[in-house]
C-alpha positions in Angstrom: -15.3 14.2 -3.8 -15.0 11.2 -6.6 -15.7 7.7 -6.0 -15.4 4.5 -7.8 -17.9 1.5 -7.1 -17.0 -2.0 -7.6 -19.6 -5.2 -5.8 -17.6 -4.8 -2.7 -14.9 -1.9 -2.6 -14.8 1.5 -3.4 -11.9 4.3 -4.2 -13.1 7.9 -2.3 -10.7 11.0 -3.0 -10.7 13.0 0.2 -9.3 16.0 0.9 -6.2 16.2 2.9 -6.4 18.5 5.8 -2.9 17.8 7.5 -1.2 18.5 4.1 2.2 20.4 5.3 3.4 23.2 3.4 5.1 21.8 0.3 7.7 24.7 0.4 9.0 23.5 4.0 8.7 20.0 3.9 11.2 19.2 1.6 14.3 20.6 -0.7 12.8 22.6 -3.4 14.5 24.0 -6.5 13.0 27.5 -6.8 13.3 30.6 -4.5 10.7 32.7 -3.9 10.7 36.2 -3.5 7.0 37.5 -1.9 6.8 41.1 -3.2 3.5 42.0 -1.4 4.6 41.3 2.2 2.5 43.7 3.9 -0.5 42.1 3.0 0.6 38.5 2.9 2.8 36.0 4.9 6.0 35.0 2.5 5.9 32.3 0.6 9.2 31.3 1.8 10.7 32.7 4.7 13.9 33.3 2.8 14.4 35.0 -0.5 17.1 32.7 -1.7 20.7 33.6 -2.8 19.5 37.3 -4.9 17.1 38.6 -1.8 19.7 41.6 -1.4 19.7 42.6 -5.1 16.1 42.6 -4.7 15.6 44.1 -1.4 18.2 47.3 -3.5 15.5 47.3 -6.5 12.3 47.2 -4.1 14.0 50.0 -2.3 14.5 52.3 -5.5 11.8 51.4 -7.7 7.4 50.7 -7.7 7.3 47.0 -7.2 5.9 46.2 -10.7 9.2 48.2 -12.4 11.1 46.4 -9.7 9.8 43.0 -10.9 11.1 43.2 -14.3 14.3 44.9 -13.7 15.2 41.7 -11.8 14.0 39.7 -14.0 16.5 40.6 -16.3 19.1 40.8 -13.9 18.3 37.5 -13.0 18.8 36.2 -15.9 21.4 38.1 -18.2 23.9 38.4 -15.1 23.2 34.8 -13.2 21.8 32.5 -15.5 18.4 32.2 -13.6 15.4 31.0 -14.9 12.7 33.6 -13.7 8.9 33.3 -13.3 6.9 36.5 -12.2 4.0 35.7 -10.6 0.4 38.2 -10.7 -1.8 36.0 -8.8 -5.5 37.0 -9.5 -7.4 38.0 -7.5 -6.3 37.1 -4.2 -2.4 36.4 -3.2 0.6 38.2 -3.4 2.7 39.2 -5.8 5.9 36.9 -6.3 9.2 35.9 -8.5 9.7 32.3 -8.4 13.7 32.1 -9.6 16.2 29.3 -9.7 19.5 29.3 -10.2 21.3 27.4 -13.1 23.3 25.2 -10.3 20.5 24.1 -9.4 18.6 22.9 -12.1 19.5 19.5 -13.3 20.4 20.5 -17.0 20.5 16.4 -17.8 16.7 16.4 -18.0 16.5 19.4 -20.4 16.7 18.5 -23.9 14.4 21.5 -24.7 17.0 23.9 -23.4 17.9 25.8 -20.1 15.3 28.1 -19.9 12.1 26.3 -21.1 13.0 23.5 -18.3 13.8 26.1 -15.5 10.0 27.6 -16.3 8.7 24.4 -16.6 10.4 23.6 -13.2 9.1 26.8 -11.5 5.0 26.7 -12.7 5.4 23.1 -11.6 6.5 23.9 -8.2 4.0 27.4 -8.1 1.3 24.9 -9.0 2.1 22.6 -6.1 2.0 25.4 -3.8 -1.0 27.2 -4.9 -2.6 23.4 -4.9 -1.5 23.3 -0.9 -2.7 27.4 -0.1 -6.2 26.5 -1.7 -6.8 23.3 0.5 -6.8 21.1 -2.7 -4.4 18.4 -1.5 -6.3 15.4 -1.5 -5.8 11.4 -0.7 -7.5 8.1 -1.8 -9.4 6.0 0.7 -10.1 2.2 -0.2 -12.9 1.0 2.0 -15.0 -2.1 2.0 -18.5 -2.7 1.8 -20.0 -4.9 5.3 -23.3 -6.1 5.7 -24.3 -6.3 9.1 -27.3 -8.1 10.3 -29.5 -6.8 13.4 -32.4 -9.3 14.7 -34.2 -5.6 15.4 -33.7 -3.6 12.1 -32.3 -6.7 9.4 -29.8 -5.6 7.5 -27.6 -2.8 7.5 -24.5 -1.9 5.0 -21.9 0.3 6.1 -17.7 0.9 4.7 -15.2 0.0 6.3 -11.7 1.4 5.8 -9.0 -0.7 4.3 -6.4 1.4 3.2 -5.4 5.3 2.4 -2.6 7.4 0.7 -2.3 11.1 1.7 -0.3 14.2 -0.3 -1.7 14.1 -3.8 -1.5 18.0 -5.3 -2.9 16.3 -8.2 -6.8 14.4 -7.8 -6.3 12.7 -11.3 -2.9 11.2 -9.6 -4.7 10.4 -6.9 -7.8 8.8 -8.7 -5.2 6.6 -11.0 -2.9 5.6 -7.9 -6.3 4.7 -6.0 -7.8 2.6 -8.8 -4.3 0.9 -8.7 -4.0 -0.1 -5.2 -7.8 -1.3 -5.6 -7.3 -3.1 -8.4 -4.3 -4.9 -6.6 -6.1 -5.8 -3.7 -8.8 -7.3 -5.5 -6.7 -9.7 -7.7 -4.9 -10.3 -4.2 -8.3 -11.1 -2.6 -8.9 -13.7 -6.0 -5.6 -15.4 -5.6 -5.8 -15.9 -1.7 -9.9 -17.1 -2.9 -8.2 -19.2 -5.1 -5.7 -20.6 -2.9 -8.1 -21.3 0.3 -10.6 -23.3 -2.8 -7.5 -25.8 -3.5 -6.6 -26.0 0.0 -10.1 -26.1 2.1 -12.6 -28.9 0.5 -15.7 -27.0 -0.2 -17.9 -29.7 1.5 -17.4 -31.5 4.8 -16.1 -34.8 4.3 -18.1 -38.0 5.1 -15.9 -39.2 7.3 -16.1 -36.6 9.8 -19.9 -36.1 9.5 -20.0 -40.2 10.0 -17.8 -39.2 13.3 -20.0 -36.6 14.7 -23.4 -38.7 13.7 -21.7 -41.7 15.4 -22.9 -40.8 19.0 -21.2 -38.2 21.3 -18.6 -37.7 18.8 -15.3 -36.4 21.1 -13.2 -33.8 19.1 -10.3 -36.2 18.8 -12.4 -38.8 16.7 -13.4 -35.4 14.6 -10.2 -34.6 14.0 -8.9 -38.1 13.5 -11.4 -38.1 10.9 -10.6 -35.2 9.3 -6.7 -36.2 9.2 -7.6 -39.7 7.9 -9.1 -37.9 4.5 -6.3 -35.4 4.1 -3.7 -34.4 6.2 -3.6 -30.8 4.0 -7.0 -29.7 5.3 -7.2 -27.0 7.7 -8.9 -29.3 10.6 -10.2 -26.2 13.0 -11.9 -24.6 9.8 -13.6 -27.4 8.2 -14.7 -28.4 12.3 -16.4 -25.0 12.5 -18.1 -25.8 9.6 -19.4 -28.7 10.8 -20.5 -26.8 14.0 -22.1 -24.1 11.9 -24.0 -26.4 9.7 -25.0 -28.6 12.7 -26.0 -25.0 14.7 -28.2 -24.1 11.7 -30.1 -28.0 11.2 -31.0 -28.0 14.5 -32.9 -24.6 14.3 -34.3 -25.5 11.2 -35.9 -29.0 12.5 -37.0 -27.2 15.5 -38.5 -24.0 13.7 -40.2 -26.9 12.1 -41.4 -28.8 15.2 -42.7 -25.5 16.5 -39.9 -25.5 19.5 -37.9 -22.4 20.0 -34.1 -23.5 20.0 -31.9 -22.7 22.8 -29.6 -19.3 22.2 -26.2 -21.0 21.0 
């Protein structure tokens, strides 16, 4: 599947293997007559309000003959918009119809008909998507470095969010790129937000207070308030700890003593 790279995230569309059946899941506008049912499971278990007209038709005429007589039925006597369907080479045989009540005429400046077909290949397309195993999702996943004394360093991706039950990869691609775009300006805006907040050195005064002797966390802290109240006094006290940690190795890496594990 597609990916998209930035320095530290990336979009992957994966294919969605729990995808339900679009024509069960929710209300749909068309009904689907399968013709071929021998050979293939229906489409939809029910043949909608004009399965007995049809079942009279399939009963008195070949299938294909019986296909466009309803067709016309269908739509000189009801009002439905009709799609016959010749699936090739696999698949079976169908007419994808909707009645006019059902259509929602407000959203049809081009007229009845060309909106009921463009309803019905829309919802045919959807389907087929689902029967092929072409529903896909987006995964966002970050990039971690990992470091092993042993083998160094080692990158792997993390998962940091997903969306599922896209019949559409460009959709899926565009809403992916979205949601990674939003967590990155997120991620700036929190960046920015800790860099006002969280001095990017450690204050004088608290460095004075740990130099000073056995420095006791209260005269740390003390410190710390002293300078501003605002700062986050556990985060800029592991600092400290860190930087003190890493000074000690490094003057005794340079004495040739091996430092206690810490």
């Amino acid at each position: 599947m597609t990916s998209t790279l930035t320095p530290t995230y990336r979009v992957r569309i994966e294919q969605d293997d729990h995808a339900p059946n679009p024509r069960t899941t929710y209300e749909q506008t068309a009904n689907v007559i399968t013709v071929d049912l021998r050979q293939y499971i229906p489409i939809d278990e029910k043949p909608g309000p004009l399965g007995g007209q049809w079942r009279r038709l399939d009963s008195r005429y070949d299938k294909r003959m019986a296909m466009r007589i309803f067709e016309r039925y269908a739509r000189t006597i009801h009002g439905a918009a009709v799609l016959l369907d010749y699936p090739s080479p696999d698949g079976s045989r169908a007419i994808w119809y909707a009645m006019p009540e059902a259509l929602n005429l407000a959203y049809a400046p081009e007229g009845r008909e060309e909106y009921g077909l463009k309803v019905l290949e829309a919802e045919r397309a959807e389907y087929r998507t689902w029967a092929r195993g072409e529903v896909v999702g987006y995964v966002i996943e970050k990039r971690v470095t990992w470091t092993n004394p042993e083998c160094g360093e080692r990158a792997t991706w993390e998962q940091v969010d997903a969306s599922w039950g896209f019949y559409d990869e460009k959709e899926a691609q565009e809403e992916g790129q979205q949601a990674l775009d939003a967590l990155i300006s997120d991620m700036a805006e929190a960046e920015a937000r800790d860099d006002d907040e969280v001095p990017d050195e450690v204050p004088d005064e608290v460095w004075n207070a740990v130099a000073s002797g056995p420095a006791s966390l209260r005269r740390v802290v003390a410190a710390v308030e002293s300078t501003n109240s605002a700062w986050d006094v556990g985060n800029v006290i592991n600092e400290v700890v860190r930087l003190t940690v890493r000074m000690v190795r490094e003057i005794d890496a340079a004495q040739g003593r091996e430092s206690e594990p810490r």
